[in-house]
Every structure is written in C-alpha cells, then in structure tokens.
C-alpha positions in Angstrom: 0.0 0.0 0.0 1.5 3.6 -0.9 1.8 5.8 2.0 1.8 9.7 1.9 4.8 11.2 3.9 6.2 14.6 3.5 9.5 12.7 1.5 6.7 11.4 -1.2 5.0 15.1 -1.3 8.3 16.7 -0.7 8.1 19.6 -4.0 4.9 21.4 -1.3 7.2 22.6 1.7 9.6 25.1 1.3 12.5 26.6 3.2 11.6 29.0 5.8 13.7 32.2 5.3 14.5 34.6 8.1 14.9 38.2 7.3 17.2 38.5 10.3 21.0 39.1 9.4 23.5 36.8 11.6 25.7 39.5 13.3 29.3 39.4 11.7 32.7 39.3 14.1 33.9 42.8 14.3 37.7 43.9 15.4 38.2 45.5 19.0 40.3 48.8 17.0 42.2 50.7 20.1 45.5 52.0 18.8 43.9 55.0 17.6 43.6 56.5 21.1 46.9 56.3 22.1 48.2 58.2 19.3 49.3 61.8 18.8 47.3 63.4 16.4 47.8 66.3 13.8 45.6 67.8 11.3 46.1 67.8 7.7 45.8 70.9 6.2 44.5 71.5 2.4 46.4 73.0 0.1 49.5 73.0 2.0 51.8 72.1 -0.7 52.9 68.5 0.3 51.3 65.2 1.5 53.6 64.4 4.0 52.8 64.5 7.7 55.7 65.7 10.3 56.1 66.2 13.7 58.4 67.4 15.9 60.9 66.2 19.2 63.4 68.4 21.3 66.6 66.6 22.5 66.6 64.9 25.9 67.1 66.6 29.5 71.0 66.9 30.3 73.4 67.9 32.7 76.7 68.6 31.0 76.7 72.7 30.5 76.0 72.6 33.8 79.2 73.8 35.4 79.8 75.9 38.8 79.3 79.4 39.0 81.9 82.0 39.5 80.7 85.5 41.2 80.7 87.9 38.5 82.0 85.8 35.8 79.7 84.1 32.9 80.0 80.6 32.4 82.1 79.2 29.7 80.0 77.3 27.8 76.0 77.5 26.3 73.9 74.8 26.3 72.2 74.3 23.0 68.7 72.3 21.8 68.4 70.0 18.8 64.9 69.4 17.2 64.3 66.5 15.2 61.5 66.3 12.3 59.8 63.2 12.0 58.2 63.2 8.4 56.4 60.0 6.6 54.7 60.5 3.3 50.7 59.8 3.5 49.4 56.7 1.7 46.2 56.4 -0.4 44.5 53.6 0.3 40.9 52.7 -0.7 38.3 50.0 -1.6 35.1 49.8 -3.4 31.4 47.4 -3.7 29.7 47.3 -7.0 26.1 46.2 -7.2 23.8 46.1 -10.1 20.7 48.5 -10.6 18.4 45.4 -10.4 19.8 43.8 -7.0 18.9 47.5 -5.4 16.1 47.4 -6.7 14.6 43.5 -5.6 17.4 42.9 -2.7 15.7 41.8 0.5 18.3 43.3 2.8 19.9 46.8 1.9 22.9 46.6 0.5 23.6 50.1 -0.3 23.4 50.5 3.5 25.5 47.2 4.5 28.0 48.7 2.1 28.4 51.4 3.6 29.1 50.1 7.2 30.8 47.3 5.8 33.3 50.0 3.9 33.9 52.0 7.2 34.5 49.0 9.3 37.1 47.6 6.8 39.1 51.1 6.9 39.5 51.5 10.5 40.8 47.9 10.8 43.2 48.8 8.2 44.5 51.9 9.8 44.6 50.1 12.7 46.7 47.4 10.9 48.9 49.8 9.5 49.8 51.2 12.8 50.2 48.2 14.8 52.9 46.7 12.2 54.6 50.4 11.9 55.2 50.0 16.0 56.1 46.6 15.8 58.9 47.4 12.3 57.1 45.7 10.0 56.0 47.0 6.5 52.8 48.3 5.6 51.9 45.1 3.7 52.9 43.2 6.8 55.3 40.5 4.5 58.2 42.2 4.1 60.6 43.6 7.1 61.8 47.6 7.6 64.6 46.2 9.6 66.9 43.2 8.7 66.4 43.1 5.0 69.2 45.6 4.4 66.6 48.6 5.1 66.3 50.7 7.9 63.8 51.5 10.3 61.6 54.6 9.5 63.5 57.9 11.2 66.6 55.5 11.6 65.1 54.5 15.0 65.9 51.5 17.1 62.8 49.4 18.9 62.3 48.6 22.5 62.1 44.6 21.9 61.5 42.6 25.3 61.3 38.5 25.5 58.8 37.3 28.5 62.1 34.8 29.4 63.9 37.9 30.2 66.0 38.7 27.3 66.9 42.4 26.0 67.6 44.0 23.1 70.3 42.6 21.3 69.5 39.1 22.7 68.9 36.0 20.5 65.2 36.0 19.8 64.1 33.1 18.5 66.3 30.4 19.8 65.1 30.8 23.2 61.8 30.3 21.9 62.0 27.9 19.7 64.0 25.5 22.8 62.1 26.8 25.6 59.0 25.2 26.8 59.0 26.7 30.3 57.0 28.9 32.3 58.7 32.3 31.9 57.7 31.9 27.8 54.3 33.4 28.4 53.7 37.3 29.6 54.0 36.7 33.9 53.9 39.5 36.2 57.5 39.8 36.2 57.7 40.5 32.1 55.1 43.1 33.0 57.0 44.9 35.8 60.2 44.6 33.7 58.8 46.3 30.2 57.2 49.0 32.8 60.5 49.3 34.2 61.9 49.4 31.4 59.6 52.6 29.8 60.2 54.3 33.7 64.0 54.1 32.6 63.3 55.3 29.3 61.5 58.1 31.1 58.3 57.4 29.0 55.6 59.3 30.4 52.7 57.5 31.5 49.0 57.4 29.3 46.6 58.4 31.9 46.5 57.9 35.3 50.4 57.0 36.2 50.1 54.1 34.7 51.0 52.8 30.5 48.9 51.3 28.3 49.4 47.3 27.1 47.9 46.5 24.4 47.7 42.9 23.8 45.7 39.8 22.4 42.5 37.9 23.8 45.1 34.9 24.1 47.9 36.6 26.2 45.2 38.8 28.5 43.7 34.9 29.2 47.5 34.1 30.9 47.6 37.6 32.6 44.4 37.2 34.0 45.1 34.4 36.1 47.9 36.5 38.2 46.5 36.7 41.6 47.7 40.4 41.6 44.8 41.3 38.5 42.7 44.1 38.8 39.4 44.0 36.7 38.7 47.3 35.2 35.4 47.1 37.2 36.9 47.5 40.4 38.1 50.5 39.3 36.1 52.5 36.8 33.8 53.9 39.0 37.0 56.7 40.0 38.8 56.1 36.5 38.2 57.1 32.9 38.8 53.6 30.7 40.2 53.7 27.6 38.3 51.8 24.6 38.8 48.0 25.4 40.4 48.2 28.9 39.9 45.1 31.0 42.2 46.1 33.5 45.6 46.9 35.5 48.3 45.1 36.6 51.8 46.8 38.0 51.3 49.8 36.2 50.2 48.3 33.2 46.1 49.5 31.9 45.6 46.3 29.7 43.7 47.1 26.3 42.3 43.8 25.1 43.1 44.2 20.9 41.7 41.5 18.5 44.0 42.4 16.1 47.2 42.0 18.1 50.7 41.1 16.2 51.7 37.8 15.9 55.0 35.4 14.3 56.0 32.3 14.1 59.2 30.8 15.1 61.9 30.9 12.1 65.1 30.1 11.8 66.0 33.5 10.9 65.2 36.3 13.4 64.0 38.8 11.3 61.0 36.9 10.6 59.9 38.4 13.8 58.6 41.2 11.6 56.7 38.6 9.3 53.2 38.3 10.4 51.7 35.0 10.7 49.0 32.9 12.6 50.4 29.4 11.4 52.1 28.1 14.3 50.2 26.7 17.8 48.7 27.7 20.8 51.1 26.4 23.0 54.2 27.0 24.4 56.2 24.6 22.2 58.6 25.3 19.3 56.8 26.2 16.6 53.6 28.2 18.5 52.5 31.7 17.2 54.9 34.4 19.1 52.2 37.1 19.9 53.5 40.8 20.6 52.3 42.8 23.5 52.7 46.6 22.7 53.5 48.7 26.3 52.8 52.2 25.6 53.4 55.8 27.1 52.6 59.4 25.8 53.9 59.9 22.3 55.2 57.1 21.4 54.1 57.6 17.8 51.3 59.7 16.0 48.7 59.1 13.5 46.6 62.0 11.1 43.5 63.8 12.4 40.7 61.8 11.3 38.1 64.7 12.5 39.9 67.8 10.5 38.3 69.6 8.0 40.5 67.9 5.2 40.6 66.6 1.9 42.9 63.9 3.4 40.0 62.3 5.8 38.6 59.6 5.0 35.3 59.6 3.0 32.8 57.0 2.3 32.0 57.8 -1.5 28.4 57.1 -3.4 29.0 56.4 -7.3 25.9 56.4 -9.5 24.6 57.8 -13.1 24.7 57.1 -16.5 27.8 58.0 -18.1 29.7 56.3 -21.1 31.3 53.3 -18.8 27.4 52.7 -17.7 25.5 54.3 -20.4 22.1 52.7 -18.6 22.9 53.4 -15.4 22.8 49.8 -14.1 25.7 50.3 -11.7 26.0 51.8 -8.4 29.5 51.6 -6.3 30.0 52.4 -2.8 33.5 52.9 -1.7 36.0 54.4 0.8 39.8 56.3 0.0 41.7 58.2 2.6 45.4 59.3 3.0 47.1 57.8 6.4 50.8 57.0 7.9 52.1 56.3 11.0 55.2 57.7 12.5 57.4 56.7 15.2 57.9 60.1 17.4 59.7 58.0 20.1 61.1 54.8 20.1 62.2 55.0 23.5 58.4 55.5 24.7 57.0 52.2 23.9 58.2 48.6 24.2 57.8 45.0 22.4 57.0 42.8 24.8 56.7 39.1 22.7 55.6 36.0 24.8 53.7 32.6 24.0 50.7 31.9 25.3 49.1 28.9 26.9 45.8 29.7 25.3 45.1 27.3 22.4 42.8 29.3 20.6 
C-alpha cells in the first residue's frame, strides 16, 4: 500500500527564510587612542605629515658658577623632524541596478558600514605593524632586510624569558617550553621598568597602556595580583577595550594584536603569521604585546576639516562606462601613515601563550 509522507510530497514545503541578518565578528580597534594626532591641512603644498621632538634633559653645560663671571659654555637644543609621506588607500562594492532594486536586505546601506569597518581595521593594521617594524603590507621587514627603520630609529624589543635587546630572539623560543615563555607579572614589571628608565611618560592615570591579544590577557588574567577594570572605573576614565591593571600596566584587550612564528632566521619576527600553535612549544605563534606611554608615535586627524579624511564615496549615473545606469558603487579612500615620534616610549613585549585558541 503507498503511503503519503512529507519525502513522497516533498516539492509542497519550502525553506523558511529569516529576514534576520546573523551578526558578523567585528575587530576591538584601540590603537587609535593612544596616538598623537595632527591635522592635515588643504592645500599646504605637500602630502607628508611631520612632527616634531626636542633633545633629551642633560646635565653637562651645567658647570659651577663663579661670582661675576659668565659661564664658559652654552647649552644648545636639537629638534628633530619626524616626516612620513601619507598613503592612499581605498576600496570599493559594486552592485547592479536590479539587485537594489529587488534585494531583500539593503545593500547600499550594508555597504556602507561594511566599507567603514574595513578602513579602520586597516588603519589600525597599518599602525600596529609600523610599532612593531614591519612594513605596511605586513610580509616584508623595515629592519633586517638591508633597510632601515623609519626615522633610523631603534625598537624597545623585550622577550617574556627575560631577554633584551640585542639578545637571541628566536632560539630561546623555539627551545624553551618553560613557564617564563608566556607574559607573567614579572615580564610586566620589567617592560614597565623598562619605559620608567626610558622616562616614557605614563597614558593616563600613572600608569601605560598594554595593548595585547585575547590569548595573552587569558594568561595575565590568572595572576592573583589582577585588577578588573570594574573595580576601578567607578574613579577612572577607561580607555576603549580596557579590561584592566596590573603593575602599572592598563591592559587594552586588541583582537587584532601582532603575531610570528618561530623561524630560523630572526628577522622573521617582523613577518606576520597565525600558522604556528597555541602552546608554548617550538613552533607556536609568538604574539606581541605593545607597552605604551605618551607619544610614542602619531597618527593624522581623522576629524579635521581635510581633503585627506577619510570619505565614504556614493558612485551612480549614466555615463559612457554605464550608459544605462545599471551600476552603483559604494567605496572608501583616505590618505594615512604612522610615524614613530619615540622609540624609547614604547616597548615590544613578545611571549607565547598557553591559550590554544
């Protein structure tokens, strides 16, 4: 006997089709607040941003006094210019007449958002490999390659085991599968000691600003010295993404941190890549925490009145590339740079992690 089931009348049901859009992951963006800005003026002849340094306190014209007599020395002041040419950089969407028209969702307007989104994370990207020495791409190095760092400078780097600058990198990595690999309270006490010797000036409150990875905050975190940003932010103003303190350290939670691989080769520090592990053993991604104090580097204005800023630009009409008007475009451009004001005023912590995600 034949038996009706819905598999024998299966062409009558249809799938059911919500008009709800899933929400998308979105990056946690903070460099942008630690930054010096300037404003980029219109026609001012150039598109290069610079800013400005005086030379360091010092003691040596300071000799002793003899009544009536002028000393026999001046002291004098140096002022270095920091320039960086500005970079054009830009994307756009292209939809048809017809999907505007019928689309269930609006895509003009997802464009839109989707567009800004896309440019902060890379300005933000663009930044956090400029503090960290690699290029603007983020596959080729600014340091190691036979080229120099922007300004000549020379980075802060600090290992979690203890090393210092100048120490091997990557072979105490690679070997070691011990506990001072990831970021303990004594790496952070050291890189803030080590921006206190500098004579770094702190970001707000007295304390610096780490900005680090969901993976490496999961190790800090469990340092029975922690401090959760809730204890706290009833007296305290928190920066964007702060999760809280620990030795001097306001930790910025970043989900678009820097991260290596162990290489053979050292320079491959400034190479960024997700392949390796989450573990401490040879081979596991490297991830960089950035310790930060006041004017460490500086970014454009986004707000000024310039033909520089970033704009989200609407393209539609018929014209002889679309003589029937059946395209529309929605796209971004804006100029933007980073410079490194002060090496000195920020420090490369890099640790494993014993996160494995």
């Amino acid at each position: 006997m034949a038996r009706n089931t819905t598999s024998t009348l299966s062409d009558q049901y249809q799938n059911y089709f919500s008009k709800k859009l899933l929400t998308y992951a979105v990056q946690a963006l903070v460099l942008d607040q630690f930054a010096m800005k300037t404003p980029l003026p219109p026609k001012s002849g150039h598109h290069t941003i610079s800013m400005f340094r005086f030379d360091v306190p010092s003691t040596s014209k300071i000799e002793t006094l003899v009544e009536g007599t002028k000393p026999t020395d001046t002291r004098s002041i140096a002022l270095t210019k920091i320039s960086k040419a500005l970079i054009q950089r830009g994307q756009y969407i292209e939809m048809t007449d017809v999907l505007n028209q019928t689309d269930l969702f609006n895509s003009l307007q997802q464009s839109i958002k989707i567009n800004g989104q896309d440019a902060a994370l890379d300005m933000d990207t663009q930044t956090r490999n400029t503090l960290v020495g690699s290029s603007v791409a983020g596959t080729a190095k600014e340091n190691g390659d036979g080229s120099a760092l922007d300004n000549s400078d020379t980075l802060t780097e600090m290992w979690a085991d203890g090393g210092a600058n100048g120490g091997a990198y990557y072979s105490d990595f690679d070997a070691e599968t011990g506990a001072d690999t990831i970021l303990s309270a004594s790496s952070i006490l050291n890189a803030v000691t080590q921006l206190k010797v500098n004579r770094a000036q702190p970001t707000s409150g007295g304390m610096y600003a780490a900005v680090t990875s969901p993976q490496v905050l999961s190790d800090i975190m469990k340092v029975s010295e922690w401090l959760n940003a809730a204890q706290y932010s009833n007296v305290q103003e928190l920066y964007k993404g702060e999760v809280g303190s620990l030795y001097g350290a306001k930790f910025i939670l970043s989900t678009n941190g820097w991260s290596s691989v162990y290489s053979s080769e050292d320079d491959d520090r400034f190479a960024y890549s997700v392949g390796g592990t989450g573990t401490r053993a040879a081979g596991a991604n490297i991830r960089a925490t950035l310790f930060l104090g006041e004017q460490a580097y500086g970014v454009p204005e986004l707000a000024s009145q310039s033909p520089f800023s970033p704009k989200v630009i609407i393209s539609e009409g018929a014209d002889k590339t679309d003589p029937l008007d059946q395209l529309k475009t929605v796209g971004f451009k804006t100029f933007w740079t980073t410079l490194r004001l002060n090496p000195a005023y920020y420090a490369i912590m890099r640790s494993k992690t014993d996160s494995s995600a």
